[in-house]
PDB file with one MODEL, atoms N, CA, C and O in Angstrom:
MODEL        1
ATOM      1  N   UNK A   1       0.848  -1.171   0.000  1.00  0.00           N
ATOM      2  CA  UNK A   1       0.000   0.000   0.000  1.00  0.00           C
ATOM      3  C   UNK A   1       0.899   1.242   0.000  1.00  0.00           C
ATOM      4  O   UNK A   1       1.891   1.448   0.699  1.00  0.00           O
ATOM      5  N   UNK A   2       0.409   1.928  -0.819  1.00  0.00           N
ATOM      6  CA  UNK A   2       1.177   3.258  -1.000  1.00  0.00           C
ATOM      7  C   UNK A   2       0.974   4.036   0.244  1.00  0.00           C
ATOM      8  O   UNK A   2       0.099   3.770   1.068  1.00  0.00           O
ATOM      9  N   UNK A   3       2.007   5.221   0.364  1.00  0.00           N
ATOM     10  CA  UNK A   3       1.338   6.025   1.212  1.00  0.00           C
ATOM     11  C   UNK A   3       0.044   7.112   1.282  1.00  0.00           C
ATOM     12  O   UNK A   3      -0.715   7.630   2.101  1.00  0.00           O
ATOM     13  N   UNK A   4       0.464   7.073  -0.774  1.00  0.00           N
ATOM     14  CA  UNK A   4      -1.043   8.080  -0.849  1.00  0.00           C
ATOM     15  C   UNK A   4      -2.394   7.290  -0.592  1.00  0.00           C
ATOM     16  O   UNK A   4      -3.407   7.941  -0.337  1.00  0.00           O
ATOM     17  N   UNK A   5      -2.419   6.537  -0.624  1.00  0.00           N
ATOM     18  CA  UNK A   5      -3.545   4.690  -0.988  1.00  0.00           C
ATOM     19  C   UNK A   5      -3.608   5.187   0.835  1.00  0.00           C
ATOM     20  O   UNK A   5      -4.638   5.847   0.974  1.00  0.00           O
ATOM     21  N   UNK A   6      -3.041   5.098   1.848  1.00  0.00           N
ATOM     22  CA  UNK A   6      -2.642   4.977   3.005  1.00  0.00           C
ATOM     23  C   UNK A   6      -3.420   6.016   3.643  1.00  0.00           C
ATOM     24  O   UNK A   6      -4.193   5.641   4.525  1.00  0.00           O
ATOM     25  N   UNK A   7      -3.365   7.318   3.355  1.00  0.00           N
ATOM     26  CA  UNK A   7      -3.542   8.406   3.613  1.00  0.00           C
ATOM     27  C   UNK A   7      -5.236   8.609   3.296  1.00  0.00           C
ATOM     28  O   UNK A   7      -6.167   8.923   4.037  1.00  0.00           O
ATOM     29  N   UNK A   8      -5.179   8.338   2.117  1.00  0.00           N
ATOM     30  CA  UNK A   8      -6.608   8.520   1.360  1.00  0.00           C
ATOM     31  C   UNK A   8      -7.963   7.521   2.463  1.00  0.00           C
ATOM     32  O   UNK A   8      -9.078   7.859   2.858  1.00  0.00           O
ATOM     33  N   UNK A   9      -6.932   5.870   2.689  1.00  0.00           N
ATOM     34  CA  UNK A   9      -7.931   5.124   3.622  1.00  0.00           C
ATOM     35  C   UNK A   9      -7.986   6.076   5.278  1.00  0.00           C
ATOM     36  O   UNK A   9      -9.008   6.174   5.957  1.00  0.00           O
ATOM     37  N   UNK A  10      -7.122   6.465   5.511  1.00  0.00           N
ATOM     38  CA  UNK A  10      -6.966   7.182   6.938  1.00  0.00           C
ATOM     39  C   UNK A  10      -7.985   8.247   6.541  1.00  0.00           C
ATOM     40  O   UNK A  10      -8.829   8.451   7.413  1.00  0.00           O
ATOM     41  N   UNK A  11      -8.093   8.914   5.520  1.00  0.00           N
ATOM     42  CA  UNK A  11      -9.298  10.170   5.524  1.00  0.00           C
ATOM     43  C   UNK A  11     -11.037   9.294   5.519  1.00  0.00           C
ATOM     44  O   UNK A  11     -12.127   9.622   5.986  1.00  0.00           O
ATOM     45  N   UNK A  12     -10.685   8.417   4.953  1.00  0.00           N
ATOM     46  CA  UNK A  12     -12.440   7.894   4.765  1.00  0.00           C
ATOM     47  C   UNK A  12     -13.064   7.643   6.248  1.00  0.00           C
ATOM     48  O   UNK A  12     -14.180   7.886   6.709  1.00  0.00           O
ATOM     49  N   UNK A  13     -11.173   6.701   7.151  1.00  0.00           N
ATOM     50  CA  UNK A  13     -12.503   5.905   8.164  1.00  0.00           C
ATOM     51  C   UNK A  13     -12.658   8.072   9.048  1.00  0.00           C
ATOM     52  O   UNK A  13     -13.745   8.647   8.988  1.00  0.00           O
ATOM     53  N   UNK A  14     -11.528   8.711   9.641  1.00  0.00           N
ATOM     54  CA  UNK A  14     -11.906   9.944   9.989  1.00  0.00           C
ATOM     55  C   UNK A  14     -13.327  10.352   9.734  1.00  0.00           C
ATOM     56  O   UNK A  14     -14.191  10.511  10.597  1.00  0.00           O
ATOM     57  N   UNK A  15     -13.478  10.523   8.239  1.00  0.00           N
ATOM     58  CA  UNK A  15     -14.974  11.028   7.926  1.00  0.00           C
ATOM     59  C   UNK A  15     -16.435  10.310   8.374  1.00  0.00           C
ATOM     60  O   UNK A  15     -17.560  10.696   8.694  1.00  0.00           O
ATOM     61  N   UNK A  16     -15.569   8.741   8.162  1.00  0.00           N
ATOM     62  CA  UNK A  16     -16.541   7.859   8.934  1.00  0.00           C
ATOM     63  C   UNK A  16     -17.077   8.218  10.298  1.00  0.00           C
ATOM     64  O   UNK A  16     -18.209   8.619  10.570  1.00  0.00           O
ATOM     65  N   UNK A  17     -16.048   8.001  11.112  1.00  0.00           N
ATOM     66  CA  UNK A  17     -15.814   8.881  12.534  1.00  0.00           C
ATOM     67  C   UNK A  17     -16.844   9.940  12.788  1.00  0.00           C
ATOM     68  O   UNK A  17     -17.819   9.888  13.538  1.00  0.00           O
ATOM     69  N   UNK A  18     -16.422  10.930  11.999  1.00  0.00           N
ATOM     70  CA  UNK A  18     -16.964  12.189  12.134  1.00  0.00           C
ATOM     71  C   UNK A  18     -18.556  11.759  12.069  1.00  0.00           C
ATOM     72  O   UNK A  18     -19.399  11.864  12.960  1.00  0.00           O
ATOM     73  N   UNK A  19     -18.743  11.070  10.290  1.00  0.00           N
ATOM     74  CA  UNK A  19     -19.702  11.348  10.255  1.00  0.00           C
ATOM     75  C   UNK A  19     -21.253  10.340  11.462  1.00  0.00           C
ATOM     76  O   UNK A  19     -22.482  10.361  11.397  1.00  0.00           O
ATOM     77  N   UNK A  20     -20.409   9.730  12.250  1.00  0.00           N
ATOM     78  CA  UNK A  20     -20.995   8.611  13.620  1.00  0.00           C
ATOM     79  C   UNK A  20     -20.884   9.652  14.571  1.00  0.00           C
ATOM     80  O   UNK A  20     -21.791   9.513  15.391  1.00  0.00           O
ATOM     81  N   UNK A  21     -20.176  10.633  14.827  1.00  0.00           N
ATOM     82  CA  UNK A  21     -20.076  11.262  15.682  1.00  0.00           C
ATOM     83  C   UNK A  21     -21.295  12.270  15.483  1.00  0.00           C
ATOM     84  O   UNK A  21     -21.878  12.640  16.501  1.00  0.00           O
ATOM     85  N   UNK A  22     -21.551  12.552  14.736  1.00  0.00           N
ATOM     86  CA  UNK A  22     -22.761  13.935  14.295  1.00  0.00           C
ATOM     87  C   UNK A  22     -24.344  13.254  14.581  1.00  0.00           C
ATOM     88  O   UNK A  22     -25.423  13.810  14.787  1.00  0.00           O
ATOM     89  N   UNK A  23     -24.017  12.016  14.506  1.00  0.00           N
ATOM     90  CA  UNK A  23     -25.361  11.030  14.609  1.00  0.00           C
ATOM     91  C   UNK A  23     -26.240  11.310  15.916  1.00  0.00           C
ATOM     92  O   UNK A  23     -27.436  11.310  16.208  1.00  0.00           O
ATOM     93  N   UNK A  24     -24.866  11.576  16.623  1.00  0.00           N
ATOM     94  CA  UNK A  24     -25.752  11.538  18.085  1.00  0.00           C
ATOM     95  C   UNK A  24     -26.352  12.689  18.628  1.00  0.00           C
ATOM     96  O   UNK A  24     -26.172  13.879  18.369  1.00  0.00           O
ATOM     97  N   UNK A  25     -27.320  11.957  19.665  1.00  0.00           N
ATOM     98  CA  UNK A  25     -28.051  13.323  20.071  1.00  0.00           C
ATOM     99  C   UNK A  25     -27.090  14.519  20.640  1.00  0.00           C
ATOM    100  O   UNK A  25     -25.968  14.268  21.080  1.00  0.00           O
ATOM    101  N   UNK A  26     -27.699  16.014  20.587  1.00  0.00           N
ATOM    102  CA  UNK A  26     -26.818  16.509  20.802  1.00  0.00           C
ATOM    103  C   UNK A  26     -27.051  16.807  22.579  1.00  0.00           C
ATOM    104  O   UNK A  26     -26.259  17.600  23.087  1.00  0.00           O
ATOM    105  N   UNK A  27     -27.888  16.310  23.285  1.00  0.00           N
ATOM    106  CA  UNK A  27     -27.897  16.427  25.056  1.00  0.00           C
ATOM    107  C   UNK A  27     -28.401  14.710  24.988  1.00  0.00           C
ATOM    108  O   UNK A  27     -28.957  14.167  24.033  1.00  0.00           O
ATOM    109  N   UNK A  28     -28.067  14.162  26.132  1.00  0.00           N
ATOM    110  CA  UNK A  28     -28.605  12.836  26.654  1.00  0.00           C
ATOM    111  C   UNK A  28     -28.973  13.488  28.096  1.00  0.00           C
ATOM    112  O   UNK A  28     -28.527  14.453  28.718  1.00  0.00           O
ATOM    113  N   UNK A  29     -30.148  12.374  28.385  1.00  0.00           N
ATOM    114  CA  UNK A  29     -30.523  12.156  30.006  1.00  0.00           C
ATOM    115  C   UNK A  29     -29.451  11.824  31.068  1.00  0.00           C
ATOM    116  O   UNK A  29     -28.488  11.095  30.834  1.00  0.00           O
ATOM    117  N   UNK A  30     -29.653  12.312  32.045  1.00  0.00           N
ATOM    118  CA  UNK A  30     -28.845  12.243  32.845  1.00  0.00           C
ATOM    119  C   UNK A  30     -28.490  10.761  33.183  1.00  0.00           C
ATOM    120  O   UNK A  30     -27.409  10.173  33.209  1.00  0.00           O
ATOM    121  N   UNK A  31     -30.170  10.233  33.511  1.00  0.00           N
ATOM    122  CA  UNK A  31     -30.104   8.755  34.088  1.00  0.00           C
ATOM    123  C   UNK A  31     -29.252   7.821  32.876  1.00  0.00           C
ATOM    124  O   UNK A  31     -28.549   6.870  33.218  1.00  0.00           O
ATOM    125  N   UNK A  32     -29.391   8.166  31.640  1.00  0.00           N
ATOM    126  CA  UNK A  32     -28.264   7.508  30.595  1.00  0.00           C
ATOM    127  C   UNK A  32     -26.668   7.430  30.957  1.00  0.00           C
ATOM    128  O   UNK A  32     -25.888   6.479  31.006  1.00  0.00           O
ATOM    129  N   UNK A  33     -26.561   8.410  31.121  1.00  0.00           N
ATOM    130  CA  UNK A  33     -25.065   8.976  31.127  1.00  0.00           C
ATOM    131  C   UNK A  33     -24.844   7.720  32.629  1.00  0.00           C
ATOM    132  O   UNK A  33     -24.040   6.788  32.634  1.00  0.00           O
ATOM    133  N   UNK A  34     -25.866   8.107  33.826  1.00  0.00           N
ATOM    134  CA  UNK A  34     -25.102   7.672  34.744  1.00  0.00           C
ATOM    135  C   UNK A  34     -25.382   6.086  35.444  1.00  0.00           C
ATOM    136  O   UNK A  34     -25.028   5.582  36.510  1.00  0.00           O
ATOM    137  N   UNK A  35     -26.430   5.445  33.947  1.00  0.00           N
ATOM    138  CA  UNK A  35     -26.367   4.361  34.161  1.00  0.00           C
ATOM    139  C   UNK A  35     -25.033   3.695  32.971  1.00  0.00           C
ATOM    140  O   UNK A  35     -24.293   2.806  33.392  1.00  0.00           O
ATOM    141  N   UNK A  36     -24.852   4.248  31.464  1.00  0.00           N
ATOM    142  CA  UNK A  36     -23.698   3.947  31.295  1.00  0.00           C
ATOM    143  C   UNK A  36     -22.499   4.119  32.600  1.00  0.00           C
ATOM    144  O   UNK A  36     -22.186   3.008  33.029  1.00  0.00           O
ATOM    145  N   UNK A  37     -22.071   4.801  33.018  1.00  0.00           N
ATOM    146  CA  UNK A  37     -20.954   4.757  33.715  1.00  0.00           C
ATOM    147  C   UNK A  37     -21.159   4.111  35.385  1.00  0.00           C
ATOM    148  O   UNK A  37     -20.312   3.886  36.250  1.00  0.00           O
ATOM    149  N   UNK A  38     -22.332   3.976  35.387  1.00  0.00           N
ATOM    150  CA  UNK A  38     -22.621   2.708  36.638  1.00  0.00           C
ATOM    151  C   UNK A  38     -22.397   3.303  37.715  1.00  0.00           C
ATOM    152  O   UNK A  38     -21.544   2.773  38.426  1.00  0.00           O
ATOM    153  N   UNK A  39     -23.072   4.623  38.245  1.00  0.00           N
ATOM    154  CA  UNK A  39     -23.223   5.457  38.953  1.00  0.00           C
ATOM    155  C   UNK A  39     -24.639   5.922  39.681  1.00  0.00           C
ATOM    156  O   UNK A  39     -25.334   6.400  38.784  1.00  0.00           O
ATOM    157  N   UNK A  40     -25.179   5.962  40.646  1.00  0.00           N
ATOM    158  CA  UNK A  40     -26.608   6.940  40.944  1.00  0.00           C
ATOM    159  C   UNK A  40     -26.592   7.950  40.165  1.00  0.00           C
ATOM    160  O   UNK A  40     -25.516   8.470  39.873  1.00  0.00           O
ATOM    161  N   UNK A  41     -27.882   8.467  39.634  1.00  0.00           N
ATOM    162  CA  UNK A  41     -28.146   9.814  39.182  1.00  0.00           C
ATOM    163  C   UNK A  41     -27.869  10.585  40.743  1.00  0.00           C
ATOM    164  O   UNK A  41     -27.724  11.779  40.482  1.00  0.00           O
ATOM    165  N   UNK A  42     -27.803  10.478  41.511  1.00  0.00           N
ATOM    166  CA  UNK A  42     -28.035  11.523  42.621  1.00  0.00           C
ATOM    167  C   UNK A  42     -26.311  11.927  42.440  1.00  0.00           C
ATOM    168  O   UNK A  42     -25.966  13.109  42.474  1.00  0.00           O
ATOM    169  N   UNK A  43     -25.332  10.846  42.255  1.00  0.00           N
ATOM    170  CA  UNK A  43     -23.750  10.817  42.727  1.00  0.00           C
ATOM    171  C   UNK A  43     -23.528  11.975  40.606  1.00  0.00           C
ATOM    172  O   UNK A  43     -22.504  12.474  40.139  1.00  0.00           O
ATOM    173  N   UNK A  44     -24.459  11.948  40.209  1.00  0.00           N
ATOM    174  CA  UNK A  44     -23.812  12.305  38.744  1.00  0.00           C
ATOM    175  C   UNK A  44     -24.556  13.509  39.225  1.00  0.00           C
ATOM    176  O   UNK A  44     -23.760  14.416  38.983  1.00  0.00           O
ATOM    177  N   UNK A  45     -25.651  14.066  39.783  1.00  0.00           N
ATOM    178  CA  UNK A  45     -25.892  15.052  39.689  1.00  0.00           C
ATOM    179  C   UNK A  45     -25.166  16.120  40.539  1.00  0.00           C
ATOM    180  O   UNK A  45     -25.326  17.318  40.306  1.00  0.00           O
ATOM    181  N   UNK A  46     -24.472  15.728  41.397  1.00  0.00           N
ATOM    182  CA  UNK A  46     -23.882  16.591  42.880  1.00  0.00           C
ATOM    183  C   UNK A  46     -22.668  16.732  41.672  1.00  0.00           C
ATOM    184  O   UNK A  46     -22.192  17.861  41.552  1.00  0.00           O
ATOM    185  N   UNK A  47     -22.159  15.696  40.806  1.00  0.00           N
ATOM    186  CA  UNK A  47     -20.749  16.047  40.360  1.00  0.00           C
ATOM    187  C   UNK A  47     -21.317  17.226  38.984  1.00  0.00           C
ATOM    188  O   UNK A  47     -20.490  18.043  38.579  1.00  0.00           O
ATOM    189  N   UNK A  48     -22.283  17.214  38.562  1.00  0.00           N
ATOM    190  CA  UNK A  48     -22.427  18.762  37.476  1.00  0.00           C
ATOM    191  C   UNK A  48     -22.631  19.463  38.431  1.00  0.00           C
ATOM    192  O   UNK A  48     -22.335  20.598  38.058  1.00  0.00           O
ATOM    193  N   UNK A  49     -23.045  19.502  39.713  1.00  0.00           N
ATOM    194  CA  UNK A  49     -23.617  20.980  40.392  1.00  0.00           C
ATOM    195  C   UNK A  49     -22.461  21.433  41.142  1.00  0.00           C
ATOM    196  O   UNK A  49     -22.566  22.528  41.695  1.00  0.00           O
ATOM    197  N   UNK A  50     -20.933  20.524  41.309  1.00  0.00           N
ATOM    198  CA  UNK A  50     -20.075  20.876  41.977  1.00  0.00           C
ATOM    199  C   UNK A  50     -19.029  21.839  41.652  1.00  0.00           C
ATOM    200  O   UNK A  50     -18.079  22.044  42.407  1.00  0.00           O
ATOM    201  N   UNK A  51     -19.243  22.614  40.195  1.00  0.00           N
ATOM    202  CA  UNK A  51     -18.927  23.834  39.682  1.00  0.00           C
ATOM    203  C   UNK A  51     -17.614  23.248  38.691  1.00  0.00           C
ATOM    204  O   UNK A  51     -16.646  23.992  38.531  1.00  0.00           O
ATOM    205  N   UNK A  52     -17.634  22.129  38.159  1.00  0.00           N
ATOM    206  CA  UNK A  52     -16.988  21.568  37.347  1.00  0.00           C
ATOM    207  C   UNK A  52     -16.974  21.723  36.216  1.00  0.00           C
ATOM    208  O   UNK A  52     -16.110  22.061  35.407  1.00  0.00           O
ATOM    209  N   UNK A  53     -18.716  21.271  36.125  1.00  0.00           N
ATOM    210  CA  UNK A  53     -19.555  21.910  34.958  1.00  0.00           C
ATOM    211  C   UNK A  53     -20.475  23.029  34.550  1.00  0.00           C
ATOM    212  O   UNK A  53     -21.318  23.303  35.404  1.00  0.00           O
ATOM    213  N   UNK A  54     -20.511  23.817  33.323  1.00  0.00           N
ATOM    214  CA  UNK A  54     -21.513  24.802  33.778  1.00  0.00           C
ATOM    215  C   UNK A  54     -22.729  24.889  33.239  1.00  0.00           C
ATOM    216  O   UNK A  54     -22.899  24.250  32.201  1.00  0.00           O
ATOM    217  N   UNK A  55     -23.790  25.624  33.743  1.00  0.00           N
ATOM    218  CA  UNK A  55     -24.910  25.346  33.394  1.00  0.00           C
ATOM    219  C   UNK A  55     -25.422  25.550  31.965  1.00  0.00           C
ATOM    220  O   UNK A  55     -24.618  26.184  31.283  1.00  0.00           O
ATOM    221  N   UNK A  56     -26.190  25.300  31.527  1.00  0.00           N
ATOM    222  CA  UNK A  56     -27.096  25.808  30.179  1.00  0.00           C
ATOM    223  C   UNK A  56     -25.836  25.672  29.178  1.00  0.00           C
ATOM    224  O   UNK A  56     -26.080  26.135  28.064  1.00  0.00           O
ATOM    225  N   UNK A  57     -24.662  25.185  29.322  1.00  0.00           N
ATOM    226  CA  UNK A  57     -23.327  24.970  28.329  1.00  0.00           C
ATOM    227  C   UNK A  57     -23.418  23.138  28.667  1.00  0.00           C
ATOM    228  O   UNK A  57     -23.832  22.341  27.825  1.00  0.00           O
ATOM    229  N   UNK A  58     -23.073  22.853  29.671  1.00  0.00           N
ATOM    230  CA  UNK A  58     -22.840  21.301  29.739  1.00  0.00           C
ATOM    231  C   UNK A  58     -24.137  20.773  30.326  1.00  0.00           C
ATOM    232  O   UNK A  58     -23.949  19.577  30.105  1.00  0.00           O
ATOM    233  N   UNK A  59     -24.743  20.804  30.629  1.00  0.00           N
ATOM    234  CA  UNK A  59     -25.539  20.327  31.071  1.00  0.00           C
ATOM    235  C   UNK A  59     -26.915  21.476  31.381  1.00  0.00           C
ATOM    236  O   UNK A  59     -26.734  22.503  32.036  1.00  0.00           O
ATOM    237  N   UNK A  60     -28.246  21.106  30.804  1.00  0.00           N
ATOM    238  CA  UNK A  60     -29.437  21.527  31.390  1.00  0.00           C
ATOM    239  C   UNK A  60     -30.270  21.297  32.117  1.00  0.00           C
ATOM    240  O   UNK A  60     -30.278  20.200  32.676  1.00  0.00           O
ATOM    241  N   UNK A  61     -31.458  22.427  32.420  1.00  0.00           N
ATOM    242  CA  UNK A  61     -32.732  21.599  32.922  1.00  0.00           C
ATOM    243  C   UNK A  61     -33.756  21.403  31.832  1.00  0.00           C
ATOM    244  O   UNK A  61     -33.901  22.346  31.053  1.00  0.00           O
ATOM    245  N   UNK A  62     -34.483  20.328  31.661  1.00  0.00           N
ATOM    246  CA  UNK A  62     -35.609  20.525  30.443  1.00  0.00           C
ATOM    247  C   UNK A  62     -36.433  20.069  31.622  1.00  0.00           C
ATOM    248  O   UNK A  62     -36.197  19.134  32.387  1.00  0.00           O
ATOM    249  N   UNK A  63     -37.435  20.903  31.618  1.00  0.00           N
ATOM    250  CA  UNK A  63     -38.771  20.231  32.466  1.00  0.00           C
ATOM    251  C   UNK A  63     -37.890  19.810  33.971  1.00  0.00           C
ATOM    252  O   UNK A  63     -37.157  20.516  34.665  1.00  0.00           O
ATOM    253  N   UNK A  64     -38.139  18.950  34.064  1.00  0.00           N
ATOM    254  CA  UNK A  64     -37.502  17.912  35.330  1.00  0.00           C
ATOM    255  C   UNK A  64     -36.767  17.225  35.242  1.00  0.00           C
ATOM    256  O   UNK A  64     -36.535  16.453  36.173  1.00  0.00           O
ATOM    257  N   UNK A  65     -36.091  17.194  34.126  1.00  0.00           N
ATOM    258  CA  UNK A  65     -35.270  16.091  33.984  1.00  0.00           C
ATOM    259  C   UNK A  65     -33.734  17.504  33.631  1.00  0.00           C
ATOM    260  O   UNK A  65     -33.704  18.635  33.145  1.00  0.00           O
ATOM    261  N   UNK A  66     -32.660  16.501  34.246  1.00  0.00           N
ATOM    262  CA  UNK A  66     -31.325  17.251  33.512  1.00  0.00           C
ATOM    263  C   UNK A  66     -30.730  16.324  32.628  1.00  0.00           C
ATOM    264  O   UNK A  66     -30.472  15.122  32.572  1.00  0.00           O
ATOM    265  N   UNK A  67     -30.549  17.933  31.583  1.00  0.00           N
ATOM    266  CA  UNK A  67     -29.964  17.065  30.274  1.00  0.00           C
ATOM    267  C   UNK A  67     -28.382  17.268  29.814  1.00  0.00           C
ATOM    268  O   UNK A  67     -28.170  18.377  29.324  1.00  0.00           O
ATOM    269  N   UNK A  68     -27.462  16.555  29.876  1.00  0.00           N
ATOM    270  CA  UNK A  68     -26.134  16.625  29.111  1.00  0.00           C
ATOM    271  C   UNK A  68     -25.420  16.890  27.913  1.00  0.00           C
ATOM    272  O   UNK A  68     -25.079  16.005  27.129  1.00  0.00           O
ATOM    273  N   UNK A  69     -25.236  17.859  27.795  1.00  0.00           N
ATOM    274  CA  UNK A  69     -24.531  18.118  26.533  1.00  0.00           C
ATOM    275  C   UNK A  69     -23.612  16.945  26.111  1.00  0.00           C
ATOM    276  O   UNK A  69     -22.733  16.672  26.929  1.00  0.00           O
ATOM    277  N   UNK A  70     -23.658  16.190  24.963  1.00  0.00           N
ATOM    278  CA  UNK A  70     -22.684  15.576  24.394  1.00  0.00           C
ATOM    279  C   UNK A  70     -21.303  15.863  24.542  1.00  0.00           C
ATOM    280  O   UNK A  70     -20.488  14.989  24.839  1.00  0.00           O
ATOM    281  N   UNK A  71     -20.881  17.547  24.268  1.00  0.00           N
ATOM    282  CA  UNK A  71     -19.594  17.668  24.531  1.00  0.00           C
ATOM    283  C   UNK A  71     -18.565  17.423  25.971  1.00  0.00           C
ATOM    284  O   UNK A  71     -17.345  17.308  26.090  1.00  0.00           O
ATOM    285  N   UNK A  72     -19.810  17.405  27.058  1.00  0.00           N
ATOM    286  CA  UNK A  72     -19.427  17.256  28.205  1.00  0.00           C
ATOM    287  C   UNK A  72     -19.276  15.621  28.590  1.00  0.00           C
ATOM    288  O   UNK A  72     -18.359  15.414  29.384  1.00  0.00           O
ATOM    289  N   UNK A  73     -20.075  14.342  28.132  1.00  0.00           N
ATOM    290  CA  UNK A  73     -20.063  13.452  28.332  1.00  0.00           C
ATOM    291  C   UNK A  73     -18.643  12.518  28.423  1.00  0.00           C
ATOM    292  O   UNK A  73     -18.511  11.663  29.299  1.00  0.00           O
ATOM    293  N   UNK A  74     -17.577  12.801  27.379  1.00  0.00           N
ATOM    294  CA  UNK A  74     -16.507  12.362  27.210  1.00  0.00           C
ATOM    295  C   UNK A  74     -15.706  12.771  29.324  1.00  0.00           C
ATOM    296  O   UNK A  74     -15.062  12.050  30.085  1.00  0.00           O
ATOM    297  N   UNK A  75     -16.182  14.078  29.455  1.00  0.00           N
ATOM    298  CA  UNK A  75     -15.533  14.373  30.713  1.00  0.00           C
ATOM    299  C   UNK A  75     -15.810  13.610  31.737  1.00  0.00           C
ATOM    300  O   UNK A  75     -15.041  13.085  32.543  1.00  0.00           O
ATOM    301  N   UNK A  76     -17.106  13.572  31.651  1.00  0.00           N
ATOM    302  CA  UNK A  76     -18.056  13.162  32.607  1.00  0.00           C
ATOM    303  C   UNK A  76     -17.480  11.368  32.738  1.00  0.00           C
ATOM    304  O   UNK A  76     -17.200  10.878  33.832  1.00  0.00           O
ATOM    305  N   UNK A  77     -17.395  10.659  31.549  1.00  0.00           N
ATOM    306  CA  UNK A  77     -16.867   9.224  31.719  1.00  0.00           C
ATOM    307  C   UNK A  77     -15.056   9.403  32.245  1.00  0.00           C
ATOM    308  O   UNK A  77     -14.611   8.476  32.921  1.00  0.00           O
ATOM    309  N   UNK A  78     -14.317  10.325  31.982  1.00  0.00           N
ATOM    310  CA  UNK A  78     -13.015  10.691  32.756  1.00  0.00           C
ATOM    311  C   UNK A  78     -12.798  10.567  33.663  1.00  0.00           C
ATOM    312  O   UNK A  78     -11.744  10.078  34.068  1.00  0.00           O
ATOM    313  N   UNK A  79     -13.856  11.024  34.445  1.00  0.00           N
ATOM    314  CA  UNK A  79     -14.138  11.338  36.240  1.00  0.00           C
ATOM    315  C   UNK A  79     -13.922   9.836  36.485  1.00  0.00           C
ATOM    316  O   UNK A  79     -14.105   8.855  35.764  1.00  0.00           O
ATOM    317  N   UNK A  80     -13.417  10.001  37.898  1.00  0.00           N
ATOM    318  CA  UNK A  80     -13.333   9.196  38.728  1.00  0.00           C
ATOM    319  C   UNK A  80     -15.006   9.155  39.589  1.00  0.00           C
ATOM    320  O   UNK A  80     -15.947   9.906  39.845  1.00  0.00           O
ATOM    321  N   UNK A  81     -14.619   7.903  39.761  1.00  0.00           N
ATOM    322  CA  UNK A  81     -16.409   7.624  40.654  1.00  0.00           C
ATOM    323  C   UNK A  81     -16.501   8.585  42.260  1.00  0.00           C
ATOM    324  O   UNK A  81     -17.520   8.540  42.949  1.00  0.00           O
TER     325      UNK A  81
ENDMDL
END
């Protein structure tokens, strides 16, 4: 395989990437986030309100429920429990 052949496959899966990445919603539920990472919603909610994260940017309120910005989620799985 060439390097241009090389390069060209490295741009497709990227775009691939990208374009899986755009798929997703752009806020998830809280109880999502903090049953992926195998946590209480109560232990995920004290950690957005502990000034880590900020409001109406990483995380909202809709109605009653709080919602997560996607961009924040990557952080949010970082954290330590």
């Amino acid at each position: 395989m060439t390097d241009r052949e090389l390069l060209i496959d490295i741009k497709n899966e990227l775009v691939y990437i990208k374009d899986a990445f755009l798929q997703l919603p752009e806020w998830f539920p809280l109880s999502e986030i903090a049953r992926d990472k195998g946590i209480s919603r109560q232990s995920l909610r004290t950690k957005l309100l502990s000034g880590e994260f900020e409001p109406e940017v990483d995380f909202k309120y809709q109605g009653n429920k709080i919602m997560i910005a996607r961009s924040a989620v990557p952080r949010i799985r970082r954290k330590r429990q």
